[in-house]
C-alpha positions as CSV (number, residue, x, y, z in Angstrom):
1,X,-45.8,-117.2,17.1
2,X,-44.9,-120.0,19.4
3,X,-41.3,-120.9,19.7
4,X,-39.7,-123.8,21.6
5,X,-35.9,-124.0,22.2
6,X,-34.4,-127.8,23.6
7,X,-31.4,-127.5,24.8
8,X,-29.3,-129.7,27.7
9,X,-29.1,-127.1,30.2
10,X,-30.8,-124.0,31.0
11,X,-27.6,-121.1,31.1
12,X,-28.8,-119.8,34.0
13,X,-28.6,-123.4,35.8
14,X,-25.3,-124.0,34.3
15,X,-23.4,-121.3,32.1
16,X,-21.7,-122.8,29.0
17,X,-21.5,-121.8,24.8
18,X,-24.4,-123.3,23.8
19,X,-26.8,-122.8,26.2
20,X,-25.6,-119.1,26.2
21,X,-26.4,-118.8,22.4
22,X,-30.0,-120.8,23.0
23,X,-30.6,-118.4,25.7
24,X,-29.9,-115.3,24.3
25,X,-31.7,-116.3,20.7
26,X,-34.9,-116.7,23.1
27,X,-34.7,-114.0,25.0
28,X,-34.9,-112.1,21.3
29,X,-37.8,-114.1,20.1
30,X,-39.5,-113.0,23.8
31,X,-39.0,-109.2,22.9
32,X,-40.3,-109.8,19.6
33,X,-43.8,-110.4,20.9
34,X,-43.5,-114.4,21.0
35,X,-44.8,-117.4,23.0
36,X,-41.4,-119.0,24.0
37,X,-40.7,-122.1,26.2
38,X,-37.2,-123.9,27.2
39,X,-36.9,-127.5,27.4
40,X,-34.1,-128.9,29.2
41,X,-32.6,-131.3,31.8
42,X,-32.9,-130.4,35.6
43,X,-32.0,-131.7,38.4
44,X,-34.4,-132.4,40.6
45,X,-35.6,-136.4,40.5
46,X,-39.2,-135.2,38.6
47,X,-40.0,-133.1,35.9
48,X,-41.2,-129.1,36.6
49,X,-41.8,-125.9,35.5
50,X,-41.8,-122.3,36.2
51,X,-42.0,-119.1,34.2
52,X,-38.6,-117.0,34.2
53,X,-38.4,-113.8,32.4
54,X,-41.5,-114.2,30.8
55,X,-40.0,-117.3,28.9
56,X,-41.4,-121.0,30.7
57,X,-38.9,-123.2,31.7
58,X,-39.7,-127.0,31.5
59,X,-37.0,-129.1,33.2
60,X,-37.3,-132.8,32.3
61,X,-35.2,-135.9,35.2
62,X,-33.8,-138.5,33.3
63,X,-33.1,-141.3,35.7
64,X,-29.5,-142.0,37.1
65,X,-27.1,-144.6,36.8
66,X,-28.6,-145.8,33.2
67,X,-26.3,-147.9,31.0
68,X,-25.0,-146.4,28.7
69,X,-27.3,-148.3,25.9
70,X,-30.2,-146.9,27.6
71,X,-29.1,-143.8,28.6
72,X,-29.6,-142.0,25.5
73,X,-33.4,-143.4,24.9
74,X,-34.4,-142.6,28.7
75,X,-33.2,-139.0,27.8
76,X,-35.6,-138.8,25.1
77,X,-38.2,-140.6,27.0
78,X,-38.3,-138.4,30.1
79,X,-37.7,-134.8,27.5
80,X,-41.0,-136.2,25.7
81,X,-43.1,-136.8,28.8
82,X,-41.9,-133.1,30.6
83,X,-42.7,-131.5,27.1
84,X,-46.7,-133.3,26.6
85,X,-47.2,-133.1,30.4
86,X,-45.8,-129.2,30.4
87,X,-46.2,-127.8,27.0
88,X,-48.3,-130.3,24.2
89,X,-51.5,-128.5,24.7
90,X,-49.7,-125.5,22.9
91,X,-49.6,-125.7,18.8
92,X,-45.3,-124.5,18.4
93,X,-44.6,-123.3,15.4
94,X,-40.9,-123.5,15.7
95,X,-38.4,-126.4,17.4
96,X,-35.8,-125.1,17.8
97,X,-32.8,-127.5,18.8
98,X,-29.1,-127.2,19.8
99,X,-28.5,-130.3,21.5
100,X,-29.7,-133.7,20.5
101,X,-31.8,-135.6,23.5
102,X,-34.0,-133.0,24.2
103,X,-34.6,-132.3,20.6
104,X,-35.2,-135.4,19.8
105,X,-37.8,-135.7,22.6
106,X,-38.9,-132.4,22.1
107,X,-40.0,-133.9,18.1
108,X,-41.7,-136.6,19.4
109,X,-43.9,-135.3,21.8
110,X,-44.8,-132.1,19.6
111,X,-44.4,-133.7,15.8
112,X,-43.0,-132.5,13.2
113,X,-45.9,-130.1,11.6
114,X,-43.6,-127.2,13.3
115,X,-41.1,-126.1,11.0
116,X,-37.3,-127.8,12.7
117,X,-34.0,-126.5,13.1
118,X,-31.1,-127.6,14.6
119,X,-28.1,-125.8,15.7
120,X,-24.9,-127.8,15.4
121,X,-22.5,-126.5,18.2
122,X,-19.7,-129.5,17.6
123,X,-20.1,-133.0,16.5
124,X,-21.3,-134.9,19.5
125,X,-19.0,-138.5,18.5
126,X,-16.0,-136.1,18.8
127,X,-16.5,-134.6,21.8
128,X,-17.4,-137.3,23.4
129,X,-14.4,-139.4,22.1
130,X,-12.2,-136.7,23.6
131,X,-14.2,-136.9,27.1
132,X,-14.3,-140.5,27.4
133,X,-10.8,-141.2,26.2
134,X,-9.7,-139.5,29.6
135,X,-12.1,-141.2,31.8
136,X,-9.7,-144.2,32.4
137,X,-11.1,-147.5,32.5
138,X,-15.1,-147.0,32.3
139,X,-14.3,-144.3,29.6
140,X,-12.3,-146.8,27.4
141,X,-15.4,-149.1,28.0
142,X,-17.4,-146.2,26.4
143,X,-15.5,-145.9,23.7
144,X,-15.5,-149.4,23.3
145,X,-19.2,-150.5,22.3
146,X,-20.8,-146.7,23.0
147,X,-19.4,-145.0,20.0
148,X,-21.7,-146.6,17.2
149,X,-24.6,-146.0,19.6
150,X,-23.9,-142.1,19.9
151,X,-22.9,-142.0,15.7
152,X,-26.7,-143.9,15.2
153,X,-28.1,-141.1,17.5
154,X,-26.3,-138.0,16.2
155,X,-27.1,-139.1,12.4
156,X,-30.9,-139.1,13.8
157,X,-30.8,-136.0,15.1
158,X,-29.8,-134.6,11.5
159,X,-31.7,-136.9,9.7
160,X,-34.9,-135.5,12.0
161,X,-34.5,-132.1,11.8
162,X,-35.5,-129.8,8.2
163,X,-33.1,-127.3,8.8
164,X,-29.1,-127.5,9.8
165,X,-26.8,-125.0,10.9
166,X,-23.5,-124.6,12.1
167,X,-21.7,-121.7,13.6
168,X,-18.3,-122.4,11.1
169,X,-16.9,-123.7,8.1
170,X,-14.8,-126.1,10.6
171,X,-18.1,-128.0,12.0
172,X,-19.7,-128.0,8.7
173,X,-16.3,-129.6,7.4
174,X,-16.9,-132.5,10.3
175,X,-20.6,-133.2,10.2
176,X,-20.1,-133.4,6.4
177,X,-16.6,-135.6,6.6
178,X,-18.9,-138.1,9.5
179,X,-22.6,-137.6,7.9
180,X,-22.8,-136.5,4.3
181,X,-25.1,-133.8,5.3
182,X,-23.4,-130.7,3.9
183,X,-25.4,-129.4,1.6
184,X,-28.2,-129.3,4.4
185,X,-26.1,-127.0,6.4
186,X,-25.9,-123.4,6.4
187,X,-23.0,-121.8,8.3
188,X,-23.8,-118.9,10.4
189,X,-22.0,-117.8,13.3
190,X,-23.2,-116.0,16.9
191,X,-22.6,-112.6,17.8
192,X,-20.6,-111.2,20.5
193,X,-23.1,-111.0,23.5
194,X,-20.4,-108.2,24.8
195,X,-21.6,-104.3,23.6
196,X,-18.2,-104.0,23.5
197,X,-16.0,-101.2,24.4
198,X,-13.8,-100.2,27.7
199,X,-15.8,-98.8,30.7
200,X,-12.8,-98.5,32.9
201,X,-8.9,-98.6,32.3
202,X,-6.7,-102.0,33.2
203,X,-5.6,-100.2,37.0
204,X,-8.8,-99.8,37.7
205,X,-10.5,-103.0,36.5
206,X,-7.5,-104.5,38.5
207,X,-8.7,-103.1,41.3
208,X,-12.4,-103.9,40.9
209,X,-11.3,-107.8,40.9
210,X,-8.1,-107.8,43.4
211,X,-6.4,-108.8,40.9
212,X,-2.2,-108.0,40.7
213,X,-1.5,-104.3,39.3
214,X,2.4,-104.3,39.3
215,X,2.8,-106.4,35.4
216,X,1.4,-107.8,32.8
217,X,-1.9,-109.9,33.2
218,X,-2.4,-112.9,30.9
219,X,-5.8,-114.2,31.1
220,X,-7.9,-117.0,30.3
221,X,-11.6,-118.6,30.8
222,X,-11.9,-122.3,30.4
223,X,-13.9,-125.1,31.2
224,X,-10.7,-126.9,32.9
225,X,-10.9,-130.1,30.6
226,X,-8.1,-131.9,29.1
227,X,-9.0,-130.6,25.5
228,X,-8.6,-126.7,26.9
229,X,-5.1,-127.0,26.8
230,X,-4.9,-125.4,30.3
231,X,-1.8,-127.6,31.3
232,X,0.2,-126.8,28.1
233,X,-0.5,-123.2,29.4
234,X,1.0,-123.7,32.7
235,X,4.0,-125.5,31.4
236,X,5.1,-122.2,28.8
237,X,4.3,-119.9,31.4
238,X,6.4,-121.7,34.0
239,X,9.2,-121.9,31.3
240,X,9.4,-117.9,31.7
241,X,8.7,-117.2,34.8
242,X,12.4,-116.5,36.2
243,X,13.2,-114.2,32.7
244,X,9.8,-112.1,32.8
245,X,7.5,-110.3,35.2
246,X,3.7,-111.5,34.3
247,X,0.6,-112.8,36.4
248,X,-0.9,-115.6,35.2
249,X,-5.2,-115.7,35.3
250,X,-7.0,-118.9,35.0
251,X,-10.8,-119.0,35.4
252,X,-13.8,-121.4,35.1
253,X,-14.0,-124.5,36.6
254,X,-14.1,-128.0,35.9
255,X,-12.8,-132.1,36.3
256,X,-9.3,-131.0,36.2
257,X,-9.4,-128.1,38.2
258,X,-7.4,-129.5,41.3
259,X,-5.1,-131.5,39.2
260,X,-4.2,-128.0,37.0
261,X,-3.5,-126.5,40.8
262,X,-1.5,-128.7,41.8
263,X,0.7,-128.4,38.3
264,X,0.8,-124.8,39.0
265,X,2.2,-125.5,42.6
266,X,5.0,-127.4,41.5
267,X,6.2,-124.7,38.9
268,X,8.4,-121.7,39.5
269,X,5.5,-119.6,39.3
270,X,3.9,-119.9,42.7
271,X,1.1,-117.2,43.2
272,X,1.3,-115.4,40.1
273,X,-1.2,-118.3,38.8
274,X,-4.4,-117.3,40.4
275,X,-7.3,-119.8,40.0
276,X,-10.8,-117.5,40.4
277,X,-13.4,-120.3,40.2
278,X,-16.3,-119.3,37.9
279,X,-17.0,-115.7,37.2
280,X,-20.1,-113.8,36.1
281,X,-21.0,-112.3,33.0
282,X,-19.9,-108.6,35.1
283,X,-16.5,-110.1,35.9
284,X,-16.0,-111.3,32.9
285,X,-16.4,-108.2,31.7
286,X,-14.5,-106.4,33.9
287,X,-11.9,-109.6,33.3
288,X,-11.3,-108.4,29.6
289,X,-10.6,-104.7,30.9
290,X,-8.5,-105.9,33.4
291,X,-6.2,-108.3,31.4
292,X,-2.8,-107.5,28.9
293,X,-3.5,-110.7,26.8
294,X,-6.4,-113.5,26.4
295,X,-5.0,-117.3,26.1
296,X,-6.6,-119.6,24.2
297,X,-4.6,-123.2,24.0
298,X,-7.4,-125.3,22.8
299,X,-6.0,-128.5,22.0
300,X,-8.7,-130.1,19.5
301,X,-12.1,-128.9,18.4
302,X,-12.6,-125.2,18.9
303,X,-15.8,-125.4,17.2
304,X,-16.3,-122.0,16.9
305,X,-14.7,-119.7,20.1
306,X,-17.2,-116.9,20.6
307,X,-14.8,-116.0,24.0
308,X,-12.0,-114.7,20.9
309,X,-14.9,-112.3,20.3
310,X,-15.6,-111.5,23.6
311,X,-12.2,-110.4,24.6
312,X,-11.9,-108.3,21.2
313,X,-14.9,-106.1,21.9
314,X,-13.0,-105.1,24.7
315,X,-10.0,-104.3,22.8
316,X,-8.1,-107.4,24.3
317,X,-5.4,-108.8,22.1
318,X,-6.0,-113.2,21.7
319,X,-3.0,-115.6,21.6
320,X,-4.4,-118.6,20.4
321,X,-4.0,-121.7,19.0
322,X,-5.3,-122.9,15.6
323,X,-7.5,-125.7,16.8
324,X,-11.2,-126.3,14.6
325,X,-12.1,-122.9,14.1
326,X,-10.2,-120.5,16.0
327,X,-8.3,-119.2,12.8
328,X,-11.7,-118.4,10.9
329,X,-12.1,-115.6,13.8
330,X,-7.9,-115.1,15.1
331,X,-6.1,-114.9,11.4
332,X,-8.6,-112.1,9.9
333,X,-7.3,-109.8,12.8
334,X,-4.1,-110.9,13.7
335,X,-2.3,-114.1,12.3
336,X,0.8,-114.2,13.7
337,X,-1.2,-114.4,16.9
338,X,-1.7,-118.3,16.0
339,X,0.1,-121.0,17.4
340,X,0.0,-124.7,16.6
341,X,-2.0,-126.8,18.7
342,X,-0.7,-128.9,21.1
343,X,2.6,-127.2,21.0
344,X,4.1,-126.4,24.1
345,X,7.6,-125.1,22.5
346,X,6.0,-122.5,20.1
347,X,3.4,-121.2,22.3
348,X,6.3,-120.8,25.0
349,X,8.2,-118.7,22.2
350,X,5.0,-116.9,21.1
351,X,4.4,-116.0,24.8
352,X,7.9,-114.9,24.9
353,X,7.7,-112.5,22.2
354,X,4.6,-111.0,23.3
355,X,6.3,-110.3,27.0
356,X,10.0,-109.1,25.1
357,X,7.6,-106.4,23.1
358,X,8.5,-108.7,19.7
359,X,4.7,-109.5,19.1
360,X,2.9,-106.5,18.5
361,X,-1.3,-106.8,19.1
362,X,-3.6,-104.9,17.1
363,X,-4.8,-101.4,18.4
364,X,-7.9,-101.5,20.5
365,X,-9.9,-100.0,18.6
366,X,-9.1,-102.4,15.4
367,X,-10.0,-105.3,17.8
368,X,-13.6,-103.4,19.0
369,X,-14.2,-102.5,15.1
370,X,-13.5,-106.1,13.8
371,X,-16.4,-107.1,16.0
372,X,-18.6,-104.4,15.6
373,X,-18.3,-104.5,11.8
374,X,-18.4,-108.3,11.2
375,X,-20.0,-110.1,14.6
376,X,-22.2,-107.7,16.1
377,X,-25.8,-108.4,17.1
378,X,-27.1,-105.9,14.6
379,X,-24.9,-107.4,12.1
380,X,-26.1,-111.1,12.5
381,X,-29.2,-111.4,14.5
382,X,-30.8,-110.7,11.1
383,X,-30.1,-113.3,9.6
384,X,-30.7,-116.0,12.6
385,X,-34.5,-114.3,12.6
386,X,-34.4,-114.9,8.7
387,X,-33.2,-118.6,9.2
388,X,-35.9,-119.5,12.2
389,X,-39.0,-117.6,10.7
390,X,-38.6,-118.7,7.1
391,X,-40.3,-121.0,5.3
């Protein structure tokens, strides 16, 4: 069988949720025996290919500086050219998309006689809003006369493709609120990639990283955006630094980065906020092992928050807020580990109670089982091999 994955990125080019999950699902579909090809922006000024893993990877170069009417239609036209120059020749029996330009181009330059799925990883108008709204001036212009131009391309995408999923209740609730497409979707959510389980105590994870041993670690991975909350962090931390003893992990990167450093310079804490850059999927690992508590302050549109997962297969505790669908994975497990979004003031207290000993986390091993039982590759991939194959 011949399966075709279009996707934005390649996760080896730039790590991120969804390009992770399209990644990984490939990589399965490669060990099962099949033909398997990635298509996906590059960034090189022409398109190219190259075989990686024994999956080919064709990378398409939409042109630069496009206005933003044009933008989305020189996406498609470039993804479509890459795809009949690279892979046409090649009868694909599955599309399988997870972001719209490339799928789109991906459909018209292979046709629709494959069977079509799409992956919904968060309503693209949403996200967008949220990005552009912070862009200043050329943002607000986006929001301005781009917005109907993204809705027309998003309800395209869904109107295109034969099958529709979603990896919670919250983005079905969304697509379904914007597009009327709920019936067509069937919620399915992503397993941990994590085998879960410690391999080494906190002291000595610590140590692996150079990361503070004397007190408690509170740790978080973020794309440093406005809609992480990352700021809101700062600000309840640096309400308790003088009453407790903690060190404060932040890592990923992103447009806010500097500004979120120099916040933390200005705050009581000083260097118990350590900014780490990007880590890899070994540090990460070694992160979870290493850290007291995870932090999630998402401010809007948690679409589904596979990292909750990540950190519970290691037996790490998750304060979190209750943005999209962070509840549908946190309040199972541990509800009074919730906060409300966007408020400073009760995840300040919530920190505080955690620290004080008041805000007792799960055992370990509850945390490890949750995901094993519920989340687990053996659990769900399944029924992601059911949804692709059938017809």
């Amino acid at each position: 069988m011949n399966y075709l994955v279009a996707v934005d990125r390649f996760y080896l080019d730039l790590p991120g949720g969804a390009y992770k999950i399209a990644w990984d699902i490939a990589c399965r579909m490669r060990d099962e025996g099949n033909r398997v090809a990635v298509l996906c922006i590059g960034d090189g000024i022409k398109a190219a290919c190259e075989q990686h893993q024994g999956i080919q990877i064709v990378r398409y170069a939409p042109r630069q500086n496009v206005n933003i009417f044009s933008k989305a239609k020189d996406h498609i036209e470039s993804a479509c050219a890459a795809a009949k120059e690279y892979i046409s020749f090649c009868k694909w029996d599955i599309i399988h998309a997870h972001t719209p330009l490339p799928g789109l181009g991906a459909l018209k330059a292979i046709g629709t006689d494959a069977r079509t799925i799409y992956t919904i990883h968060s309503p693209v108008v949403l996200e967008q809003r949220i990005n552009w709204a912070s862009q200043g001036p050329g943002g607000w212009f986006k929001l301005a006369f781009g917005m109907g131009v993204l809705k027309k391309l998003e309800a395209q995408t869904y109107n295109s493709f034969a099958v529709l999923q979603s990896l919670s209740n919250f983005t079905k609730s969304q697509i379904h609120r914007l597009y009327g497409v709920g019936d067509k979707i069937h919620v399915l959510p992503f397993w941990c990639g994590y085998d879960g389980g410690r391999q080494y105590e906190k002291s000595e994870a610590r140590k692996k990283l150079s990361w503070p041993e004397n007190a408690p670690l509170l740790f978080s991975l973020r794309r440093m955006t406005t809609r992480m909350g990352l700021a809101d962090l700062i600000a309840a931390a640096d309400r308790l630094a003088n009453d407790h003893d903690f060190n404060l992990v932040l890592a990923g990167d992103g447009p806010l980065r500097n500004k979120l450093q120099q916040q933390a310079r200005k705050t009581t804490l000083g260097s118990r906020v350590i900014f780490t850059g990007r880590l890899s999927d070994e540090e990460v690992a070694l992160a979870y092992q290493a850290a007291d508590l995870f932090l999630l302050p998402t401010r809007s549109l948690e679409c589904f928050g596979i990292i909750i997962l990540e950190a519970y297969s290691f037996g790490c505790p998750v304060l979190s807020s209750d943005a999209g669908a962070i509840p549908e994975l946190v309040r199972p497990i541990g509800k009074e580990f919730i906060y409300p979004a966007g408020n400073v003031k009760m995840l300040t207290e919530k920190l505080a109670d955690y620290l004080r000993g008041n805000l007792i986390a799960p055992p370990p091993q509850k945390l490890i089982s949750y995901v094993n039982n519920n989340y687990s590759e053996d659990v769900l991939y399944p029924q992601w091999r059911q949804m692709i194959m059938s017809e």
